[in-house]
FIMARDREN-99023 format. One record per residue (C-alpha): x, y, z. Coordinates in steps of 0.25 Angstrom, whole numbers, plus 5000, padded with zeros to 4 digits. Example, Ala and Ser with C-alpha at 12.3 -4.5 7.8 and 13.67 -1.06 7.14 Angstrom:
<nodes>
504949825031 505549965029 
</nodes>
This chain:
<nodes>
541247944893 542348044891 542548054905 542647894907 543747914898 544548014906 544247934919 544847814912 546047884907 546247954922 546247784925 547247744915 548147864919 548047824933 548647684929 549847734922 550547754935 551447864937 551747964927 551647894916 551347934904 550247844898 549347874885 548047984886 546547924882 546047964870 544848084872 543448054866 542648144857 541048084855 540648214847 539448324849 538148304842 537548434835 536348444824 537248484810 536448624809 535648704819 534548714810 533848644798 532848684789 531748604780 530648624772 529448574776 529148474766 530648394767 530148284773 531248284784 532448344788 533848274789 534548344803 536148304804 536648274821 538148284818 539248214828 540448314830 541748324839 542048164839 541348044838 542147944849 541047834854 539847824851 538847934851 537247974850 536348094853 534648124854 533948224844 532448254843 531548354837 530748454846 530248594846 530248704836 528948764829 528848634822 527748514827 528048364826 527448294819 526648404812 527948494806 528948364808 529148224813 529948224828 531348164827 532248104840 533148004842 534647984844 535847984835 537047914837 538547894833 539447774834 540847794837 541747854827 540347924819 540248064819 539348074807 538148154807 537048104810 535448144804 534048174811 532848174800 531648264803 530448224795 529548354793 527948354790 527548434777 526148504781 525248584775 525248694786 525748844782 526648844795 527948904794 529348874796 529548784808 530448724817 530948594822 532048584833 533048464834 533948444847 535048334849 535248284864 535748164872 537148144866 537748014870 539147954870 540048074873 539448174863 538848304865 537948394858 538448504850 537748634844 536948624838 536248524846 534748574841 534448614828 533148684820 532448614810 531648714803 530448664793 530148754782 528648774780 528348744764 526748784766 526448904757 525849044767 524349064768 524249214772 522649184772 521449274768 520949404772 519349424772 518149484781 517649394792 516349424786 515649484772 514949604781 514649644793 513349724799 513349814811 512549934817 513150074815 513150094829 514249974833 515450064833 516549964827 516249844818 517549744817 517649674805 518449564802 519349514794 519849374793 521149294789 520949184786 521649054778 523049064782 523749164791 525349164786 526049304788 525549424790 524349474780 523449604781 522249654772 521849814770 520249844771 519649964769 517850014767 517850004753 516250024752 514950014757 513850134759 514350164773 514950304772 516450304780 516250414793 514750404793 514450264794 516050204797 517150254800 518150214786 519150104790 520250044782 521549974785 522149834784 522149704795 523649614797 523749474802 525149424805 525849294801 524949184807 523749284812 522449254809 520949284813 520449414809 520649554812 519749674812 519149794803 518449904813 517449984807 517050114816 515350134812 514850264815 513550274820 512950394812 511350424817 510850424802 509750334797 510550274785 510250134784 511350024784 512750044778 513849954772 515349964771 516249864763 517749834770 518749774761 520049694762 521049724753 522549704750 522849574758 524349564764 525149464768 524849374755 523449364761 522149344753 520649414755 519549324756 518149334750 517749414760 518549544758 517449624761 516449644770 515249734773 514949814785 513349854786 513249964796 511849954801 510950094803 510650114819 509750224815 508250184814 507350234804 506350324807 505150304795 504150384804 502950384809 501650394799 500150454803 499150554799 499350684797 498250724808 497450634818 496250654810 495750704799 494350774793 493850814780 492550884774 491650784769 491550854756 493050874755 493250754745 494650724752 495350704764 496850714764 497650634774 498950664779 500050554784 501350594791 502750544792 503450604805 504550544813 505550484803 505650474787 506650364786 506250274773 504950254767 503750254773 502150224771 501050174775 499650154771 498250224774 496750204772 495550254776 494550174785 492850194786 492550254801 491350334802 491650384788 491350264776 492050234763 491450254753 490350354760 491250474767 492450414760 493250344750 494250254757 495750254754 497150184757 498550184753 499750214756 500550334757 502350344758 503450404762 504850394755 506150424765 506350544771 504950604768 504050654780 502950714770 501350694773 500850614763 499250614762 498050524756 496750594753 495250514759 494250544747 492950614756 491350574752 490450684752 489150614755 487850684757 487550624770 487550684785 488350574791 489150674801 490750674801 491350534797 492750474800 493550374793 494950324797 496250344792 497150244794 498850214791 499350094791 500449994785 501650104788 502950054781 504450064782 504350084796 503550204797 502550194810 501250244810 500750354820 499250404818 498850314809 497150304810 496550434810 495050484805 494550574795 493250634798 492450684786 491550804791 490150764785 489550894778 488350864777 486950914787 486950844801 486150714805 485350704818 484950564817 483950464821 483550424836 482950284840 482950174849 484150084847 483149954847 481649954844 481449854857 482249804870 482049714881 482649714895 482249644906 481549704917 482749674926 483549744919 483649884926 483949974914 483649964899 484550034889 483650104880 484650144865 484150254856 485250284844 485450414835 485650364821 485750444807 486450554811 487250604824 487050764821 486650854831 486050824845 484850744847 483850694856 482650614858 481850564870 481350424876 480150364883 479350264887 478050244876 477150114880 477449984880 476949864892 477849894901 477350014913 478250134919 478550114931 478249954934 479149894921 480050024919 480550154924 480050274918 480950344908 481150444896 482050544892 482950594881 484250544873 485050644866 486250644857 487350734855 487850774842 488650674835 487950584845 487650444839 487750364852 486450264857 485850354868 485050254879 484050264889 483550154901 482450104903 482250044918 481349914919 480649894933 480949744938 479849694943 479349554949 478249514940 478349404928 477749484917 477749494903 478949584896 478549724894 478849834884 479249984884 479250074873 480350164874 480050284863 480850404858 480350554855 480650674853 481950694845 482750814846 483750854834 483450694828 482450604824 481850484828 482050364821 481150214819 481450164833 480650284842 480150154850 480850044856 480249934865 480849884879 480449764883 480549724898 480549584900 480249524914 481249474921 480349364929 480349254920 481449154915 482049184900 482049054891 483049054884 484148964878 485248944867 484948854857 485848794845 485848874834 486248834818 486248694824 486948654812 488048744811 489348724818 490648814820 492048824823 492548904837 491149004833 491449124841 490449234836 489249254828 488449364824 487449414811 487549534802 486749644806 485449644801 485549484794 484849384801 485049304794 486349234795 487649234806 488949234806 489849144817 491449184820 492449054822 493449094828 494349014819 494249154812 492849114802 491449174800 490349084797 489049134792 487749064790 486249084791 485549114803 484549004803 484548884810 484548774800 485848824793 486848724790 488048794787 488848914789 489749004778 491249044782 490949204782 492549224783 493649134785 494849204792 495449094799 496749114793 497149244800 496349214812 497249184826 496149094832 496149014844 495849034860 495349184859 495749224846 495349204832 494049274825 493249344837 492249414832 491549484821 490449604817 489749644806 489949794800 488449864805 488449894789 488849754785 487849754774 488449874769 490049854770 490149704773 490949744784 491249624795 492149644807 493049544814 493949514826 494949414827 496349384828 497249374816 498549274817 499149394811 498649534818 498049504830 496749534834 496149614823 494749674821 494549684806 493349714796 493149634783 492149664771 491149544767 491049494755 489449444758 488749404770 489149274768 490749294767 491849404772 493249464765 494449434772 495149524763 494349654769 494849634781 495249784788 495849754801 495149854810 495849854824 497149754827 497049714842 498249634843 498349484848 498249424859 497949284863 496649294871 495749404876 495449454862 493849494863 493549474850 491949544848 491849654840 490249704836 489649844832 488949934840 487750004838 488650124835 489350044821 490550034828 491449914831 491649874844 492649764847 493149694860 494449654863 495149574875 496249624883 497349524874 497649454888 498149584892 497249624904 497849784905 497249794891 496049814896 496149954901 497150004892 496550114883 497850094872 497549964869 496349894862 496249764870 495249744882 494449834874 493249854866 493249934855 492650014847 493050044831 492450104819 492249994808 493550044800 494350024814 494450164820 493950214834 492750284834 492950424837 491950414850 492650294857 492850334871 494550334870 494650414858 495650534862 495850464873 497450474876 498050334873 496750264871 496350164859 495250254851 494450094848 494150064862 492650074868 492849994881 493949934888 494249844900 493849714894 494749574896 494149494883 492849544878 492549424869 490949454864 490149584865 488849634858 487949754858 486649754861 485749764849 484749854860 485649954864 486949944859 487549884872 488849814871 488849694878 490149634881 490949494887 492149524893 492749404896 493549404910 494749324917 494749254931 493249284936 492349384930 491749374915 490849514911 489849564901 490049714899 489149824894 490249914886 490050044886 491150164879 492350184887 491850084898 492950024906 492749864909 493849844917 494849744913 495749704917 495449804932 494049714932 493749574929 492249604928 491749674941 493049624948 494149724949 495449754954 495249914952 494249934942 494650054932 494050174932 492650184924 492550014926 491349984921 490949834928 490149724919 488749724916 488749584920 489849474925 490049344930 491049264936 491949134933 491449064945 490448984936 491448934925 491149074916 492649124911 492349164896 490949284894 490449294880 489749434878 488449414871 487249494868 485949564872 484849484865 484049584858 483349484848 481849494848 481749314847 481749304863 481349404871 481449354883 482949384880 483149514873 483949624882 485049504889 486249494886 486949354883 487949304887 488949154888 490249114896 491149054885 491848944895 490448924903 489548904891 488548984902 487449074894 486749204900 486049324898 486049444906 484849534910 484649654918 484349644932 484349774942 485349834933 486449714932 486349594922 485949464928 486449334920 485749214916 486349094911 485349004900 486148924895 487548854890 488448834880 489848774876 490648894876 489848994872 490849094863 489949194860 488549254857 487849314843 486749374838 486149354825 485549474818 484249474824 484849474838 484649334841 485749274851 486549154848 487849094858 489049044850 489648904856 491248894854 490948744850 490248794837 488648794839 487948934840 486648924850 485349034850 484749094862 483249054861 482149064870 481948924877 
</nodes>
């Protein structure tokens, strides 16, 4: 515009013509635009604020300029409302002119902050002016939160080894200007230099800082056993106008690295012995190897060859140790002076039930008690007043037993003294002389070799004498009869249903009391005994024991087997096998309360042979020597069986207080279990003795081809899991192969030991040995033909589980399905 004004006036000039001298235009002045102050201030809650534009300099024509809000600290619409637009100015009017910015009132603790306001665009001639922006500054009204101070947690645990523990301390609730807070270890039972190293000092945040910063503790790791510790840390002295929290304190547990060592607890000596007439045995334990904390443990006594209440009075308790003592403590084992040669007797000494983490080292040893009074020689006699063999059978085993005393060497000798048969056409000619050593209590044999001829012919007898005793005497049985039976004709025999009326659940054993004819017991496997009376027209059997409860039973487990004590009339004793849901496999003895019913609280486990879920075995018996032999199966561990550390693939043989008898062939033998008799075996499910000659017979059941009946002898190797039968990779060293095996070619898989029938109901059948096929249901007997057993299946039954005897020697067959059956002549 002001230039179209001069351009005009340059016109008019022009037309004035020369020299003349016409009027000036007038000059305009449109004014400049600037905010009335650079700055302005308000408070939050103001609701707005007023800014003043001001015109200065003139205000010819007509006149207008932009503002708007924009920038600064401040946020629209959340600190204030944005402004823009455009002011204007007539002609003539230079009064100032007003922009109102509404403010937002919030609740935030924010600060002081900042809007900017600029003017732009001016229009009509004008121009800006300084101050053409200007700073709107909006007071915070909100009251500071400073926040609190406190632990990011009440404790903290750590192992004295970690080096630096880090704890943390928290604000938290506000974090306006700067705030700090002192702490310090104020108590605790950790000692400052020996468990930590002692800390104190103080933490700062800034204006706006939060989050947490850090304590470090330094642990020290000492090498003492001294349990866990505890240090308090404390806040204290807030700044800043800062508060504490609730948790103001927090405790650190600094845990012990050190492990205790309790010790190891065992007797005093690996055995003791003591004069029968001393009256007392004193016993001494050990603690070695640590005496952290107290310690005990608890100890009894237990019959071996030595008997309560005979050789000596039983005892138990418990003996202790308080923290820090290494003493010997001691118990005393009152002695019985009887008047009786019995020789020198042994009872075990067991520890058991340590506590507060004490282990236990030698805990069974034995005491011997050293008999005082004049030796026993004992009595010699023929283990069985008859036998029979066939004449097949090659060689006849001929027992004659020393019994009454063991003292001193002995002697006696054997021949042959009448009888139907003839020397030389039915048997070889023999005779000759036993003889015992002292301390000897063995059964000493000699054979007898029938002749095998062609002919049919009536069985003959031999009478086999004994005479002529040296250093003993001779007892009832100087005679026994052999019996030869004639191979030539067929044996009628079959198995008949015995009890008809009498049904069972999963029977797996049956067997009589030594000596009572007159009634059986049958196992379930379940884990019950039933009992009733040997006669056929009985109608009901009796729960002898109930143990179901604790039994694990099912597939191969649950109640296996049982055995009565040889003195069961006497003590009431009664053994069992079976596998407890809680222990395992366990072989335990048990007091009975009648014939007619069994204590389940007597129970005293004996041997604890761990859990497996097949190949248990499962028979035990006692041998002619009053001994308990068991059977156990490898546990599906098929190295087991030629490992002499281990009890399993074994069979074994214990004292009827649990202990190994001191002549079992591994005794002193590095690294060797003391129990075990034989070993080699996969799963020996059933065995017996022969009632003749104290044999053990035994089914060892095998895995992909060979099942096999053993004769055990002490020490003898049978060759599992090197053999399967006679099949072997590389048979061990001292193998000893079956008496008898047969294949899985016919269906057989699962062999059920039995017996030699020894009963004098059917002769025809006394000497075999009998035997079933679980899966086969195929029944045999076995005789002697040219030295090696020759089977002969007679009959078949639905999974035959096992075989018995009732007292008289009388064989019966056990069906799994619940039906017993009888061997009878056909």
């Amino acid at each position: 515009m002001k230039r179209v004004l001069m351009l005009l006036g340059l016109l008019l000039g022009a037309c004035g013509g020369g020299g003349g001298g016409g009027e000036e235009a007038p000059v305009l002045h449109a004014g400049q635009f600037s905010f009335g102050a650079a700055s302005y201030s308000a408070a939050e809650n103001a609701g707005s604020v007023v800014v003043s534009v001001q015109r200065l300099g003139g205000s010819d024509g007509a006149v207008s300029v932009a503002y708007a809000s924009g920038g600064g600290s401040a946020a629209a619409p959340g600190d204030h409302a944005a402004v823009q637009g455009r002011l204007e100015w007539p002609a003539g009017d230079a009064a100032p002119r007003s922009i109102t910015v509404p403010i937002v009132n919030d609740a935030l603790r924010e600060g002081d902050e900042t809007v900017l306001l600029s003017l732009s665009a001016p229009v009509g001639g004008a121009a800006l002016a300084s101050p053409s922006q200007a700073t709107l500054t909006i007071r915070d009204d909100d009251p500071a939160v400073p926040g609190q101070l406190q632990f990011e947690a009440a404790s903290y645990s750590v192992v004295e080894d970690q080096g630096t523990v880090q704890i943390r301390v928290q604000r938290t609730g506000g974090s306006d200007g700067a705030v700090g807070v002192s702490y310090a270890v104020v108590d605790g039972n950790a000692a400052a230099g020996t468990d930590y190293i002692a800390s104190s000092g103080t933490l700062a945040w800034g204006d706006r800082e939060e989050g947490s910063n850090v304590v470090l503790i330094q642990l020290v790791d000492n090498d003492r056993l001294d349990g866990s510790r505890t240090l308090v840390l404390e806040l204290s002295a807030p700044t800043g106008g800062a508060s504490l929290g609730t948790r103001r304190r927090v405790t650190l547990t600094i845990q012990d690295n050190e492990k205790p060592q309790p010790g190891r607890l065992q007797f005093g000596a690996v055995a003791y012995q003591v004069a029968e007439n001393a009256g007392t045995a004193l016993v001494t334990v050990t603690r070695s190897g640590g005496s952290n904390g107290a310690v005990g443990l608890s100890y009894a006594t237990a019959d071996d060859t030595a008997r309560t209440g005979t050789e000596y009075t039983a005892v138990s308790g418990k003996l202790s140790w308080a923290d820090g003592d290494v003493g010997t403590k001691t118990f005393a084992v009152p002695i019985l002076d009887d008047a009786v040669r019995d020789r020198n007797k042994k009872l075990g000494l067991r520890l058991s039930a340590a506590t507060g983490g004490a282990v236990l080292g030698t805990a069974s040893v034995s005491l011997t008690i050293l008999d005082n009074e004049p030796a026993q020689t004992g009595t010699l006699q023929f283990g069985a007043a008859a036998q029979d063999a066939d004449e097949t059978a090659g060689s006849v085993t001929i027992a004659v037993t020393r019994t009454g005393g063991i003292d001193g060497a002995v002697s006696v000798r054997y021949a042959a003294a009448g009888g139907t048969a003839v020397a030389g056409s039915d048997y070889a000619a023999f005779g000759g002389t036993l003889s015992w050593a002292d301390g000897d209590g063995a059964v000493k044999t000699f054979a007898v070799r029938p002749l095998n001829d062609s002919a049919q012919e009536d069985s003959e007898t031999l009478v086999l004498r004994l005479s002529d005793p040296l250093g003993a005497t001779l007892g009832s049985l100087v005679t026994s009869t052999l019996t030869l039976r004639d191979d030539d004709k067929p044996l009628p025999l079959e198995l008949v249903e015995a009890f008809p009326a009498l049904s069972f659940d999963d029977p797996v054993f049956l067997l009589a009391e030594r000596g009572d004819d007159s009634r059986l017991y049958l196992v379930e496997q379940a884990g019950r005994i039933r009992v009733f009376a040997n006669d056929d027209a009985v109608t009901a059997a009796a729960t002898f024991v109930d143990i179901s409860l604790d039994v694990d039973s099912g597939g191969e487990s649950g109640l296996l087997g049982m055995a009565f004590d040889p003195g069961f009339a006497s003590n009431g004793y009664v053994y069992l096998h079976y596998v407890s849901r809680s222990r395992g496999q366990v072989v335990s003895r048990f007091h009975a309360l009648s014939r007619d019913s069994l204590d389940v609280s007597s129970e005293q486990v004996l041997l604890e042979l761990g859990r497996s879920g097949a190949h248990n075995g499962g028979w035990i018996g006692f041998g002619p020597d009053g001994h308990l032999y068991v059977t156990v199966g490898d546990h599906l561990q098929p190295g087991n069986g030629q490992r002499l550390d281990v009890l399993q693939g074994k069979v074994l043989r214990i004292t009827t207080s649990g202990s190994a008898p001191a002549d079992n062939p591994f005794v002193g033998t590095a690294g060797a279990r003391p129990e075990i008799w034989a070993y080699g075996f996969r799963n020996p499910w059933r065995a017996s003795f022969d009632r003749a000659n104290g044999q053990l017979w035994l089914g060892d059941v095998g895995e992909n081809t060979r099942e096999e009946i053993d004769r055990v002898e002490r020490g003898g190797n049978f060759g599992w899991s090197s053999c399967e039968g006679t099949l072997c990779g590389t048979a061990p060293s001292g193998h000893r192969p079956p008496a008898l095996e047969y294949g899985h070619g016919g269906g057989g898989a699962s062999v059920n030991g039995g017996y030699v029938y020894r009963s004098a109901a059917i002769a025809e059948a006394v000497g075999l040995y009998f035997f079933a096929d679980f899966i086969t249901g195929q029944v045999w007997y076995a005789r002697s033909v040219s030295g090696r057993l020759v089977m002969t299946q007679f009959a078949t039954l639905d999974y035959p589980s096992s075989m018995g005897e009732d007292a008289a020697g009388e064989l019966y067959v056990v069906s799994y399905n619940g039906k017993l059956y009888r061997l009878a002549r056909r």
